[in-house]
N, C-alpha and C positions, 0 to 999 in steps of 0.2 A: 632623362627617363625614356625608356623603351619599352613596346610592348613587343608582344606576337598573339596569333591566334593558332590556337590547336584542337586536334583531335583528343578528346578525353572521354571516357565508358561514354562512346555513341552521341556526344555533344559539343555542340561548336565551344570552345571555351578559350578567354585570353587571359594573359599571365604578363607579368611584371618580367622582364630581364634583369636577372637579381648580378650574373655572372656568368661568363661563360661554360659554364656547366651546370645551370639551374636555374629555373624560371618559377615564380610563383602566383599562383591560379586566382583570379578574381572570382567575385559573385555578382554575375553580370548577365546580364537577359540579352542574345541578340550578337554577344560578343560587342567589338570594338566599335560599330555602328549603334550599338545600344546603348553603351559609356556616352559617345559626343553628343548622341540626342536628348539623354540625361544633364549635360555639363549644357547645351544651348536651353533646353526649357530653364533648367533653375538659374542661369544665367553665373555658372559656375568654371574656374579653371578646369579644363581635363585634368589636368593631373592631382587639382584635389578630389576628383570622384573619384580615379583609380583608387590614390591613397584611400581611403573613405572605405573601397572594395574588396580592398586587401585579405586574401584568407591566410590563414596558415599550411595550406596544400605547397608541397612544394615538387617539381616533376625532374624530371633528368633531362636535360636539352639534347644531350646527344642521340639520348633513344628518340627522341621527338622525330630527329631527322632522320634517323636510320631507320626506322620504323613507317617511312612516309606521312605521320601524323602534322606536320607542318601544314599549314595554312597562310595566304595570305593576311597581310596584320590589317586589314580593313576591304569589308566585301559588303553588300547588300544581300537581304532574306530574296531578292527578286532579281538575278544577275539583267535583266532588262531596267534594271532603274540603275544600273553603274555602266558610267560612262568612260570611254577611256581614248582621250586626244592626247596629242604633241605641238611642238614646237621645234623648226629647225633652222638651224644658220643661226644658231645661238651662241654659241661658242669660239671664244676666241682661239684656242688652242694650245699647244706647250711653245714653250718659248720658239723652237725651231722654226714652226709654221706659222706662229703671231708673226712674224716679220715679213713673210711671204706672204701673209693674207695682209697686211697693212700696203706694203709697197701695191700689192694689186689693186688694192682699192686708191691710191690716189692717181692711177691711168685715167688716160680722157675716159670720160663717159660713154663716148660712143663703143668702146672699143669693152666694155665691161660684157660679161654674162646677165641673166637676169638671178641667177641665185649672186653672186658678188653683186649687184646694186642692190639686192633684199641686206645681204652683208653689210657692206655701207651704211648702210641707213639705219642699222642696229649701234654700228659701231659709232653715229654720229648721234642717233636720237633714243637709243633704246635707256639710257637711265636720266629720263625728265625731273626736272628738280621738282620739289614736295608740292601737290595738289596740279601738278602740270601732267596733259596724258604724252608719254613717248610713241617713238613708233611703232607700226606694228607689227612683226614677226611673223615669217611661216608658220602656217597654222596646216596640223590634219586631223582626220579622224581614222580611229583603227578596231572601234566596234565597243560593244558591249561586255559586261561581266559575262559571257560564256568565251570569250579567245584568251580568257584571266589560267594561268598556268602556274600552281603550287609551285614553292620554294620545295628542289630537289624532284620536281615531279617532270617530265619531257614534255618539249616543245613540240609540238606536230609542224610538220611542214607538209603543206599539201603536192597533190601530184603537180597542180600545172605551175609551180613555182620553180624561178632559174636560179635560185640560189635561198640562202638560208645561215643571214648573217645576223651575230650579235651588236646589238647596239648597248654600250655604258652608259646608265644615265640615271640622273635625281628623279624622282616622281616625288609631285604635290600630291597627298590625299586630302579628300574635300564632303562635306557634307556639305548639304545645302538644305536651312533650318524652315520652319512651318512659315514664316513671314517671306521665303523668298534671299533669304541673304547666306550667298556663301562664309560657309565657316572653314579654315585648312587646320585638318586633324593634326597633321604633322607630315612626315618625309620618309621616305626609304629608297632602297636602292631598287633598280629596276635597269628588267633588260628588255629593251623596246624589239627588238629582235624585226629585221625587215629584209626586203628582196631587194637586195640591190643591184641585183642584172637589172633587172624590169625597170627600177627607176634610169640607170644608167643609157638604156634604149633612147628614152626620151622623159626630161623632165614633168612633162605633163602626166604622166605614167605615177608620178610619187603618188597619188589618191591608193592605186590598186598597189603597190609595194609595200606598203604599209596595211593592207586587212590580212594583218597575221594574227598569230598568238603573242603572246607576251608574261610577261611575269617579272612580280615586284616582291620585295620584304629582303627574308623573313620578318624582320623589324623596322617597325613604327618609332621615329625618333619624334618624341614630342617634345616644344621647345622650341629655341635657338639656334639656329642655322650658322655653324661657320661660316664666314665668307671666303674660304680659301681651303677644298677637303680634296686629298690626294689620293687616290684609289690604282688598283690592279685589273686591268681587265687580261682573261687563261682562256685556251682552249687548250682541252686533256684528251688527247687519243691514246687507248690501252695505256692506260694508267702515266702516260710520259705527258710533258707540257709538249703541244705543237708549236705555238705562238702563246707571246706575253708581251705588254706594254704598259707601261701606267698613262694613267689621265687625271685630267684635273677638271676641277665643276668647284660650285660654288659664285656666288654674285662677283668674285674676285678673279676668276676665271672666263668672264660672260661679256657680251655685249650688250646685254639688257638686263634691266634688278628683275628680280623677282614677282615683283608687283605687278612690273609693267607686264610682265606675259600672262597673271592671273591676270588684269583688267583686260586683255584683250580679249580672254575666254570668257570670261563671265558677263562682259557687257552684253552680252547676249540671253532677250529676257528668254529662250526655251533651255539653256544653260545653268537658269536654277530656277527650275523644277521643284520643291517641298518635299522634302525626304531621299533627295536622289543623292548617289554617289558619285564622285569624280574621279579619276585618278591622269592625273598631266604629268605626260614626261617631259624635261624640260631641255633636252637637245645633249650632242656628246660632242667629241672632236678626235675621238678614237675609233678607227671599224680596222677592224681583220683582214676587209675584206678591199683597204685600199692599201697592201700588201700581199695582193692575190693568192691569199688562203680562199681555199672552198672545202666549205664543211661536209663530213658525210655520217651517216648511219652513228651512234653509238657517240659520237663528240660530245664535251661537255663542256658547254661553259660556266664559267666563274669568274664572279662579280665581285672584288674586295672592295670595301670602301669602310674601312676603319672607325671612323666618327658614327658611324649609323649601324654597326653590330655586327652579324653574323653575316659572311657571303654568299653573294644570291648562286646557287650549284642549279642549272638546269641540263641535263643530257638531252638530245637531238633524238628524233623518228620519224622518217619518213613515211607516208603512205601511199600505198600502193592506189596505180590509178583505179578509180571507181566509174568508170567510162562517161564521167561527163556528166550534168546536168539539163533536162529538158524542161520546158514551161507546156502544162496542157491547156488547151483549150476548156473552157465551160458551154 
C-alpha cells in the first residue's frame, strides 16, 4: 500500500496509489499525520484506517505532478515539530566497491581513517542478534520541516555552498504517539541532497554540509520493507541524461538492520517528543559527485526506486548572494 499527499480545491489531501495513473482521495483531517495519529490512538493498523477512509474521488496522478500539486506523503501542521536527521557509512555498496571497502577494513588499525573504523564497526556490529543493542552509526542533523522540498518542486542551494550534490537514499517516516513512543509510518525515497566540497575540506565540516534542503516521496510505502530494492539514481541537463548509475539500499545492502539506526535515534529522550515528526535518511553508496560531476542552474535530479512508486524528480536553483548575515546587538 502507498499513499501521497496533494494539493486538492485549496486543501492538504492524501489518496491511496491505486496505479500509475490514478490516486484515490481519503477523508482525512490533517492529511497523512492525521491517519497515524488516528491508527496510534485507537491502536489500529494504518492501513485499515486508510481502507476505512477510502472515498470514491478519484484524481489523475500525472496532472498532480505537472501541475505542482504534489506534496510530500508525510509532513507536520508545524514544520518546527518535524525533524529531519541521517545516518552515514551505512552502506555497503555495489559489488565493485563491497570488496574494496572489505579489504580496507581488514588493514592494521592504525593505519585506518576515522570514517573506515566508524565502517568497520558497522560492518562488525551494526546487525546485533534480537534484544541485543549494535553499534552505533554516524549520526547528523540537517534541520526542520521548513529545508522539506516537494516532489518535482527545486532544491535551493544557497550562495555560500561549494557544491550541490544529490544523495539516493531510503528515508524512515516516524510519528512519535502522546505516550512518547515512536511509531514508523512507513518509507519513501528521498534525496538527502549535501555539500560535498565543504564536507571533503575536512570531516569535521560534515555538521555544516549537510543544513541543506532536501526532499522525500512522492510516496509513502506502508508495510514491509524488501530486504534487497534496486534503484536509479539521473541527473537531466536540457532534457539529456548527464550521469546515471544504479544503487542498491535495503537491510541486504547495509551494514546495520534497520532497527539498529532507529534505536540509535530514538534512544534519545528530546527524539520523541508527543506529536512530533521524523523523517531519517538512512545512508546511500551512490554520489555524482565522486565522479566529479558539478551540478549547475536548471539540473534535475531523479530518484527511481521501483518498490516504493513514483520517482522522486527535483530540478536545482541557485540563489543569488544575499550579502551575508549579521547578529545585532540589544
Amino acid at each position: 500500500m502507498r499513499l501521497i499527499q496533494c494539493e486538492h480545491q485549496g486543501r492538504l489531501r492524501v489518496a491511496l496509489v491505486e496505479d500509475e495513473r490514478q490516486v484515490r482521495l481519503l477523508d482525512a483531517e490533517h492529511g497523512t499525520y492525521g491517519l497515524a495519529q488516528r491508527a496510534i490512538r485507537e491502536g489500529q493498523q494504518l492501513s485499515a484506517v486508510v481502507e476505512a477512509a477510502l472515498t470514491e474521488t478519484r484524481l489523475d496522478y500525472a496532472a498532480l505532478a505537472a501541475e505542482g500539486r504534489l506534496r510530500t506523503p508525510l509532513s507536520h501542521p508545524d514544520p518546527a515539530h518535524c525533524l529531519i536527521s541521517g545516518t552515514g557509512l551505512t552502506h555497503l555498496g555495489s559489488a565493485d566497491t563491497r570488496s574494496a571497502m572489505h579489504a580496507k577494513a581488514q588493514a592494521a588499525e592504525e593505519t585506518l581513517t576515522d570514517s573506515m573504523r566508524m565502517f568497520k564497526m558497522g560492518v562488525e556490529g551494526g546487525k546485533p542478534a534480537a534484544g541485543e543493542v549494535g553499534a552505533q552509526p554516524e549520526w547528523f542533523y540537517k534541520g526542520d520541516g521548513g529545508i522539506v522540498v516537494d516532489p518535482e518542486a527545486a532544491l535551493s542551494v544557497p550562495a555560500f555552498a561549494e557544491d550541490a550534490g544529490e544523495e539516493p537514499e531510503l528515508a524512515g517516516l516516524y510519528v512519535i504517539g502522546d505516550d512518547g513512543q515512536p511509531w514508523r509510518v512507513g518509507y519513501a525515497i528521498g534525496n538527502e541532497f549535501s555539500d560535498h566540497v565543504t564536507e571533503r575540506h575536512n570531516y569535521l565540516w560534515l555538521a555544516h554540509s549537510k543544513l541543506r534542503a532536501c526532499s522525500f516521496g512522492p510516496e509513502l510505502l506502508i508495510g514491509e520493507l524488501p530486504e534487497h530494492l534496486e534503484g536509479t539514481s539521473r541527473i537531466v541537463r536540457d532534457g539529456r541524461t548527464l550521469w546515471e548509475k544504479p544503487f542498491l539500499t535495503g537491510e541486504a545492502n547495509m551494514a546495520h538492520t534497520l532497527a539498529n539506526l532507529e534505536y540509535h535515534h530514538f534512544k534519545y529522550p528530546g527524539f520523541r517528543r508527543p506529536g512530533d515528526v521524523h523523517v531519517h535518511f538512512f545512508g546511500t553508496a551512490t554520489l555524482s559527485f565522486a565522479e566529479n560531476i558539478r551540478t549547475q542552474e536548471g539540473d534535475r535530479f531523479e530518484i527511481e526506486l521501483p518498490a516504493l512508486g513514483r520517482a522522486l524528480r527535483n530540478p536545482l536553483t541557485f540563489v543569488a548572494d544575499d550579502g551575508g548575515t549579521s547578529v545585532n546587538a540589544l
